[in-house]
PyMOL Python script that loads the backbone (N, CA, C, O; Angstrom):
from pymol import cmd

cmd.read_pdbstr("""\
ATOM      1  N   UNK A   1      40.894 -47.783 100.863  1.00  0.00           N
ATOM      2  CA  UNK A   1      42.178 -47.274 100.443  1.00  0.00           C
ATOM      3  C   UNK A   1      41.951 -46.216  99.366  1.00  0.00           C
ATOM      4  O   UNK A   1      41.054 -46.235  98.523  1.00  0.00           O
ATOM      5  N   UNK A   2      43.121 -45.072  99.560  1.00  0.00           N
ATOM      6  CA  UNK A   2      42.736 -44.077  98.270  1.00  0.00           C
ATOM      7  C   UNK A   2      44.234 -44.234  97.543  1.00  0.00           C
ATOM      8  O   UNK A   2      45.342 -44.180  98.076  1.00  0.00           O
ATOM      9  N   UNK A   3      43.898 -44.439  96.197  1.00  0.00           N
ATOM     10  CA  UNK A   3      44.859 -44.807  95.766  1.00  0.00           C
ATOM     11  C   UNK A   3      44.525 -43.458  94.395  1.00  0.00           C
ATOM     12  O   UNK A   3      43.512 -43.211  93.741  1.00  0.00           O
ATOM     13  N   UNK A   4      45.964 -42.807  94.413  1.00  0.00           N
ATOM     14  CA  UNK A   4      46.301 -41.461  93.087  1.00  0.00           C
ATOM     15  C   UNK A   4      47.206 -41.997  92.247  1.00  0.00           C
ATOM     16  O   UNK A   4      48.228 -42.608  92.561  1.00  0.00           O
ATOM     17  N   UNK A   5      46.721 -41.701  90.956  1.00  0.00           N
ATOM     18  CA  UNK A   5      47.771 -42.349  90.142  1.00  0.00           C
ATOM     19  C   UNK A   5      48.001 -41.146  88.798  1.00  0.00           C
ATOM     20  O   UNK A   5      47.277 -40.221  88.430  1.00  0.00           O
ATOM     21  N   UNK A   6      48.900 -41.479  88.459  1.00  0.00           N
ATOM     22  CA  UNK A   6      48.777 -40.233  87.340  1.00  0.00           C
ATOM     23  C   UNK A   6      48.703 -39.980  85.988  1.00  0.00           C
ATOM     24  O   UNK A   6      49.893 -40.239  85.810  1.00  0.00           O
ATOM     25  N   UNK A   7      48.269 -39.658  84.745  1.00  0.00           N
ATOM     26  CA  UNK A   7      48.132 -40.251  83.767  1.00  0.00           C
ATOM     27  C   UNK A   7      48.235 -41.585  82.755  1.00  0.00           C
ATOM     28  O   UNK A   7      47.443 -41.934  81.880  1.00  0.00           O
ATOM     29  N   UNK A   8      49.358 -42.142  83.139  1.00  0.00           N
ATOM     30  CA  UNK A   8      50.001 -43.223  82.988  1.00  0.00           C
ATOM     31  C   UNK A   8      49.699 -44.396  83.394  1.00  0.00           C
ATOM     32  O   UNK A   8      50.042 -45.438  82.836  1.00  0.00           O
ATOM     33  N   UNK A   9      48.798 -44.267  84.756  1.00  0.00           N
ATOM     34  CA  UNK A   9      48.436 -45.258  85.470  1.00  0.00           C
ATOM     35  C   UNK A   9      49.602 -45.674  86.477  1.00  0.00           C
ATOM     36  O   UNK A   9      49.511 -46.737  87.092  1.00  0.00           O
ATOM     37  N   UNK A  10      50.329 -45.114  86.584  1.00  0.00           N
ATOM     38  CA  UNK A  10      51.311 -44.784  87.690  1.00  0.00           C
ATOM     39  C   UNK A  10      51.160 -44.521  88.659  1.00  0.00           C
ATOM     40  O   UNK A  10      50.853 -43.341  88.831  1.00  0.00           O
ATOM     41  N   UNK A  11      51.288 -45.536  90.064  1.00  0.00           N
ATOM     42  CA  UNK A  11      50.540 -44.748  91.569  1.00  0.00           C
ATOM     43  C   UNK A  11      51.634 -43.957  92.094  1.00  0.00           C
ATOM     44  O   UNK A  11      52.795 -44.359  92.165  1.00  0.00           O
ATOM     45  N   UNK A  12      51.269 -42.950  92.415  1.00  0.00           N
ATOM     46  CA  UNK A  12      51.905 -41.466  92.981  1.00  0.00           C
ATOM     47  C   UNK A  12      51.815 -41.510  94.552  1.00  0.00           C
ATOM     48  O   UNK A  12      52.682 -41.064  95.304  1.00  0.00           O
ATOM     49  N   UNK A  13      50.472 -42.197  94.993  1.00  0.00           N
ATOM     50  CA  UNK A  13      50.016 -42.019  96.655  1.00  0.00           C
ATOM     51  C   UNK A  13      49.424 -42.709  96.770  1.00  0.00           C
ATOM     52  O   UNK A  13      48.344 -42.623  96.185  1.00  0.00           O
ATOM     53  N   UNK A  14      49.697 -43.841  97.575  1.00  0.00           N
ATOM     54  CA  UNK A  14      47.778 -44.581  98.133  1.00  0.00           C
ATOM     55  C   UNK A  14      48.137 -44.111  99.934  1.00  0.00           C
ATOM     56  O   UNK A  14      48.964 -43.403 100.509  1.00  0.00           O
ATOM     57  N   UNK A  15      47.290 -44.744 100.218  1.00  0.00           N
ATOM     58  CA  UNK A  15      46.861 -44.288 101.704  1.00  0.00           C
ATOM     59  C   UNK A  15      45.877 -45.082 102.347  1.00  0.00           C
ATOM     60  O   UNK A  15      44.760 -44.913 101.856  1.00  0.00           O
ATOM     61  N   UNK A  16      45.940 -46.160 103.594  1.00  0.00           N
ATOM     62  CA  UNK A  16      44.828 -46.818 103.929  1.00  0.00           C
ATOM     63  C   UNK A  16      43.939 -45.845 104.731  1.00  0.00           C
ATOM     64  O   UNK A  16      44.460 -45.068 105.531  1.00  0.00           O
ATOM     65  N   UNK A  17      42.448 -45.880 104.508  1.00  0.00           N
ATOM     66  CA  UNK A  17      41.820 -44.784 105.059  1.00  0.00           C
ATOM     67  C   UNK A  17      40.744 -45.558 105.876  1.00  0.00           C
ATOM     68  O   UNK A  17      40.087 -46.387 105.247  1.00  0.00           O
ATOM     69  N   UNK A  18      40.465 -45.377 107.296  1.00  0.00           N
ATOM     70  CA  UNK A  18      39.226 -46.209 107.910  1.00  0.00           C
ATOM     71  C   UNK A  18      38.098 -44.818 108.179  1.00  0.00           C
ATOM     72  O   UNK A  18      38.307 -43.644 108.482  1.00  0.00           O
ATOM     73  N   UNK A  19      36.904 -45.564 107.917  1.00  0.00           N
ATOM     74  CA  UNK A  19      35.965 -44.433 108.119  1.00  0.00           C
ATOM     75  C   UNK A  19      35.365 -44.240 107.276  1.00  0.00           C
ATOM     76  O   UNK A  19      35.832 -44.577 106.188  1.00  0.00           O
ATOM     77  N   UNK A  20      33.953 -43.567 107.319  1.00  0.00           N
ATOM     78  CA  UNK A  20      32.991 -43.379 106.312  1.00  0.00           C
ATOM     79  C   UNK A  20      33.463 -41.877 105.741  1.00  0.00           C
ATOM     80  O   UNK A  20      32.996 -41.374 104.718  1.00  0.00           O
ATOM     81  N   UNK A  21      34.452 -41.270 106.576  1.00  0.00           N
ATOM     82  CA  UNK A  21      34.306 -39.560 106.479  1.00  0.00           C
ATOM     83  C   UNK A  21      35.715 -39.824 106.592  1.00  0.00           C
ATOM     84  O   UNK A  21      36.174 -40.515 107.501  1.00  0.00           O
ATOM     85  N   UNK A  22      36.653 -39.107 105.381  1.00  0.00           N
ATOM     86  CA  UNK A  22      37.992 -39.512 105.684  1.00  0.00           C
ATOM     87  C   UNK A  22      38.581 -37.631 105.074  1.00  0.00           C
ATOM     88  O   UNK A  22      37.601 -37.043 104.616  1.00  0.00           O
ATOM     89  N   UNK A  23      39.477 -37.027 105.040  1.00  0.00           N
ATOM     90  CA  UNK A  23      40.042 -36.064 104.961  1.00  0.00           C
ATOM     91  C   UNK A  23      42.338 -36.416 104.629  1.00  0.00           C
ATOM     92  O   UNK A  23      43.327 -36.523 105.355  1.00  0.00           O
ATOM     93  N   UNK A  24      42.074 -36.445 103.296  1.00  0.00           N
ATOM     94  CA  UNK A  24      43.233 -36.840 102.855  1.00  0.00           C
ATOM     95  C   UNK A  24      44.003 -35.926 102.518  1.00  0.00           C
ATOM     96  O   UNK A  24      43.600 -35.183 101.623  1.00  0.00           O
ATOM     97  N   UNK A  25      44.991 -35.740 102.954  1.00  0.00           N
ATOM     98  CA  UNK A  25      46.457 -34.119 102.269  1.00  0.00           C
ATOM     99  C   UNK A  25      47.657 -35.262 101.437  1.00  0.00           C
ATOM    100  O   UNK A  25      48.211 -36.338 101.660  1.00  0.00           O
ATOM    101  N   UNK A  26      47.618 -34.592 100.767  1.00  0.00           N
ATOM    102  CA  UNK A  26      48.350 -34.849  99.640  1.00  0.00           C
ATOM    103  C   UNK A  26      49.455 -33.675  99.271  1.00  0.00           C
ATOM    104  O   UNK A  26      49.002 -32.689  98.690  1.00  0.00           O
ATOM    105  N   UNK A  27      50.703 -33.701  99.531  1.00  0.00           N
ATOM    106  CA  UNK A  27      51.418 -32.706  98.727  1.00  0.00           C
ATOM    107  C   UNK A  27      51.736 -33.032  97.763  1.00  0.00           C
ATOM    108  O   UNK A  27      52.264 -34.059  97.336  1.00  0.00           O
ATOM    109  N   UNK A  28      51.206 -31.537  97.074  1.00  0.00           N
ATOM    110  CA  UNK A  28      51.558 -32.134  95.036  1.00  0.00           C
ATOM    111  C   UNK A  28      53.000 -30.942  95.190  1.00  0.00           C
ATOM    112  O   UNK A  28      52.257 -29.977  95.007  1.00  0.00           O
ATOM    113  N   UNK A  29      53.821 -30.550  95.296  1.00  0.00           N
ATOM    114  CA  UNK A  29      54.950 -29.872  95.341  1.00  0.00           C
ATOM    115  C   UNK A  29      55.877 -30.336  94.670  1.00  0.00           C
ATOM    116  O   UNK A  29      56.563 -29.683  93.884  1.00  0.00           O
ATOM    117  N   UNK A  30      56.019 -31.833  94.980  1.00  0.00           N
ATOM    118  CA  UNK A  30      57.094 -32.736  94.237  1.00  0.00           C
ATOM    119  C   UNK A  30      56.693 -33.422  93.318  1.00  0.00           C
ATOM    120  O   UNK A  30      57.409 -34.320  92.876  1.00  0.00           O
ATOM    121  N   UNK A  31      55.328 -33.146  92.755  1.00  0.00           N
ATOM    122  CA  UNK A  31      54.896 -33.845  91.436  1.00  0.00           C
ATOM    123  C   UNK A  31      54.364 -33.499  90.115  1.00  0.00           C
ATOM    124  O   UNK A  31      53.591 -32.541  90.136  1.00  0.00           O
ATOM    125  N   UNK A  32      54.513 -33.866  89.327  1.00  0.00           N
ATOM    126  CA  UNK A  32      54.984 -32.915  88.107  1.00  0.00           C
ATOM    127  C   UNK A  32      53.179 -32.249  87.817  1.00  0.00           C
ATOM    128  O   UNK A  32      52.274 -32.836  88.411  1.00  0.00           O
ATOM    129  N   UNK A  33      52.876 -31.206  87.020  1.00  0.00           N
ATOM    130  CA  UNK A  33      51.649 -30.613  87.102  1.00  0.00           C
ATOM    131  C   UNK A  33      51.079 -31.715  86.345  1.00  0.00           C
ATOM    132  O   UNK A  33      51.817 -32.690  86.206  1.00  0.00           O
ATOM    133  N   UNK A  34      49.843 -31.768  85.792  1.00  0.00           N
ATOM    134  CA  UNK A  34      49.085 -32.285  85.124  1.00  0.00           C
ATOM    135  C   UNK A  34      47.899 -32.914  85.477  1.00  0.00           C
ATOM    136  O   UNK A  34      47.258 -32.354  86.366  1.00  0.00           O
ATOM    137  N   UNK A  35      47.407 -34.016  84.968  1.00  0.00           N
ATOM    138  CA  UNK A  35      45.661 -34.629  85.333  1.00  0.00           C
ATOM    139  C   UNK A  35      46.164 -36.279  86.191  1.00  0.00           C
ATOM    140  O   UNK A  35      46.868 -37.193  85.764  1.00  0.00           O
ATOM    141  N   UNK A  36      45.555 -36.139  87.320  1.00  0.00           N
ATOM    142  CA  UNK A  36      45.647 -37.475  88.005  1.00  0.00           C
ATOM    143  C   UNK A  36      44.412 -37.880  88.276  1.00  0.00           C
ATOM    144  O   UNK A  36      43.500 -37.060  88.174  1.00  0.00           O
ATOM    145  N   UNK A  37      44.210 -38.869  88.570  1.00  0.00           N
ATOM    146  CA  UNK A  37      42.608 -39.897  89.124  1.00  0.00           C
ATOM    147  C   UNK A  37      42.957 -40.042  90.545  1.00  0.00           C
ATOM    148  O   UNK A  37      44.158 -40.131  90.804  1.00  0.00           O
ATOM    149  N   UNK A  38      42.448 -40.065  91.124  1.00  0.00           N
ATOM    150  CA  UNK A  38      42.073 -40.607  92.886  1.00  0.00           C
ATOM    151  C   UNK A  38      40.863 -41.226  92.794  1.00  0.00           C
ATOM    152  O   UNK A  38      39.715 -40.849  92.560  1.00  0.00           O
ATOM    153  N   UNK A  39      41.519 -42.515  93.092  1.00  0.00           N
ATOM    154  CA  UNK A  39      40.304 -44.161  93.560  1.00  0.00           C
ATOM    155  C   UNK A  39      40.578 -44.216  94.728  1.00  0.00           C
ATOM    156  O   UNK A  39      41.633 -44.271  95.360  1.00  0.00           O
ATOM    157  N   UNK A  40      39.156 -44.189  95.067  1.00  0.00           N
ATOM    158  CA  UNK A  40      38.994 -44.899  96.237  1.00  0.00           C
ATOM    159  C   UNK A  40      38.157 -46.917  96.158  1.00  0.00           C
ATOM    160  O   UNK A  40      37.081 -47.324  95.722  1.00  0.00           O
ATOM    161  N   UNK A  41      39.112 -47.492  96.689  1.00  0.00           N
ATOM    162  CA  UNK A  41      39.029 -48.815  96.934  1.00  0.00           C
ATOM    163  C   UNK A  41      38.539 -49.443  98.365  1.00  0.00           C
ATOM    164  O   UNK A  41      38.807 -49.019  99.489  1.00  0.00           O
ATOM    165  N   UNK A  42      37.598 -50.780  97.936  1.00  0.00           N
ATOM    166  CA  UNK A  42      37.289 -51.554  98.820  1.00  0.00           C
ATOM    167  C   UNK A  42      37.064 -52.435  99.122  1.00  0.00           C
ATOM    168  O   UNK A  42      35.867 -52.720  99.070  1.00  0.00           O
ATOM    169  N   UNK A  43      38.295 -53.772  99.789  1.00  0.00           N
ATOM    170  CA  UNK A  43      38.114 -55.011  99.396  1.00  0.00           C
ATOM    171  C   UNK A  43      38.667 -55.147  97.635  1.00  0.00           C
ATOM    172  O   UNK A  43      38.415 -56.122  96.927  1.00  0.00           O
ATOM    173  N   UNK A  44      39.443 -53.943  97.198  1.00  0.00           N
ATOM    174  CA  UNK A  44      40.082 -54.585  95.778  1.00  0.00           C
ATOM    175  C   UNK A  44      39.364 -54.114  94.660  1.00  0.00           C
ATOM    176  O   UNK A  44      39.785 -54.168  93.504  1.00  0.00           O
ATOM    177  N   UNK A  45      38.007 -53.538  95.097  1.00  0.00           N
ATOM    178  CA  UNK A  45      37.142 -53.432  94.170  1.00  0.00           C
ATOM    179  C   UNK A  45      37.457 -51.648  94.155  1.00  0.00           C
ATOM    180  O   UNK A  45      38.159 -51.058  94.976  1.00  0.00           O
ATOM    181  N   UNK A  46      36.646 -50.963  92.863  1.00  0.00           N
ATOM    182  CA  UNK A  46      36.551 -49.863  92.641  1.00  0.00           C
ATOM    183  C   UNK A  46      35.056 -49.395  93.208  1.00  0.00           C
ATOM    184  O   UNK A  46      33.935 -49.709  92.807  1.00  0.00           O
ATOM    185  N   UNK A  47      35.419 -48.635  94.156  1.00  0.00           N
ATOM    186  CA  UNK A  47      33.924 -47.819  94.359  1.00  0.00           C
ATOM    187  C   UNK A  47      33.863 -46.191  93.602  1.00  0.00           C
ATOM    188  O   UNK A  47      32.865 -46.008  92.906  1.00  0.00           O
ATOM    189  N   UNK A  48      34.826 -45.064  93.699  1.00  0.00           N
ATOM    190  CA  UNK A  48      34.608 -44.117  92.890  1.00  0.00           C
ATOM    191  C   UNK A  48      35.750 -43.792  92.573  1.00  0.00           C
ATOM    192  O   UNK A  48      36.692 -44.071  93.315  1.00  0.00           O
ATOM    193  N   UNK A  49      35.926 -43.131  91.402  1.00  0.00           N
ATOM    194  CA  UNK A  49      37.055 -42.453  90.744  1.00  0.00           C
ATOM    195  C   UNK A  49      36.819 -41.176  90.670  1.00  0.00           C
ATOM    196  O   UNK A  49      35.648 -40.865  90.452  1.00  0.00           O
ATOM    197  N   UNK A  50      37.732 -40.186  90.811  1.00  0.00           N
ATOM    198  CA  UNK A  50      37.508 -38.151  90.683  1.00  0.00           C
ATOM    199  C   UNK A  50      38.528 -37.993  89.969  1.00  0.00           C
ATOM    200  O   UNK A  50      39.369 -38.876  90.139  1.00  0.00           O
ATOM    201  N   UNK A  51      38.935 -36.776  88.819  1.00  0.00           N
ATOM    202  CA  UNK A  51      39.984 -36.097  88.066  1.00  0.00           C
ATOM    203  C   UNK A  51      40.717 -35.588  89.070  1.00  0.00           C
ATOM    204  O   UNK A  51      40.062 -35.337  90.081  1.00  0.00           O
ATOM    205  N   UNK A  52      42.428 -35.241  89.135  1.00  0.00           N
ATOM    206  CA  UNK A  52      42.401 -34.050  89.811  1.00  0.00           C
ATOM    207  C   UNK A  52      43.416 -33.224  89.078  1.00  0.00           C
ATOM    208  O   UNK A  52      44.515 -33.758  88.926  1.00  0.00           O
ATOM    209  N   UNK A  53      43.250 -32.044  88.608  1.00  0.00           N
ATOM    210  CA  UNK A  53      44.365 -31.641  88.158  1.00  0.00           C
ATOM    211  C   UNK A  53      45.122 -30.827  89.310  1.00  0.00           C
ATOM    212  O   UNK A  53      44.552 -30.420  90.322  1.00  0.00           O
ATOM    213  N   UNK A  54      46.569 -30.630  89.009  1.00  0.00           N
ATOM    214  CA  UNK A  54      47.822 -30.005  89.298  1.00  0.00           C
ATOM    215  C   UNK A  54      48.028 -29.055  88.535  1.00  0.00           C
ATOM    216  O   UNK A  54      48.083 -29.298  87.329  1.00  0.00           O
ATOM    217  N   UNK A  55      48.199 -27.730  89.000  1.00  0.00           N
ATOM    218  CA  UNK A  55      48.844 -26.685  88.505  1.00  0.00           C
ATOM    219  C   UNK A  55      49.429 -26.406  89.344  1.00  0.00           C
ATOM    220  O   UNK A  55      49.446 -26.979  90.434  1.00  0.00           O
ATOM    221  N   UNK A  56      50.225 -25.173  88.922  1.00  0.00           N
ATOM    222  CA  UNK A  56      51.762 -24.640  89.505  1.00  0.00           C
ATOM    223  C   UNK A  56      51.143 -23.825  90.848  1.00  0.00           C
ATOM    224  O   UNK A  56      51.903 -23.244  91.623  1.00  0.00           O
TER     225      UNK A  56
END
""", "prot")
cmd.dss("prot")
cmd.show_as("cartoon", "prot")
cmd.util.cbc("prot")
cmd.orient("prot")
């Protein structure tokens, strides 16, 4: 699962993803700019975390 959340720790998007090779779209249009995390989860557990920022 990829789960985005946004400063706050607020989830914005998760998404169940199967596959070793996954390709995720996300529209940020309706979400306010700034710094979010995208986890990816497995079985509950944390395998990696990435920054992402939003600009206009």
């Amino acid at each position: 699962m990829v789960v985005v959340r946004d400063a706050q720790g607020r989830i914005m998007h998760q998404e169940l993803v199967n596959g070793p090779e996954v390709q995720l779209v996300w529209d940020t249009r309706q979400v306010a700019q700034g710094l979010y995390s995208v986890e990816l989860l497995e079985d509950g557990k944390r395998l990696q975390t990435e920054r992402l920022i939003v600009q206009p």
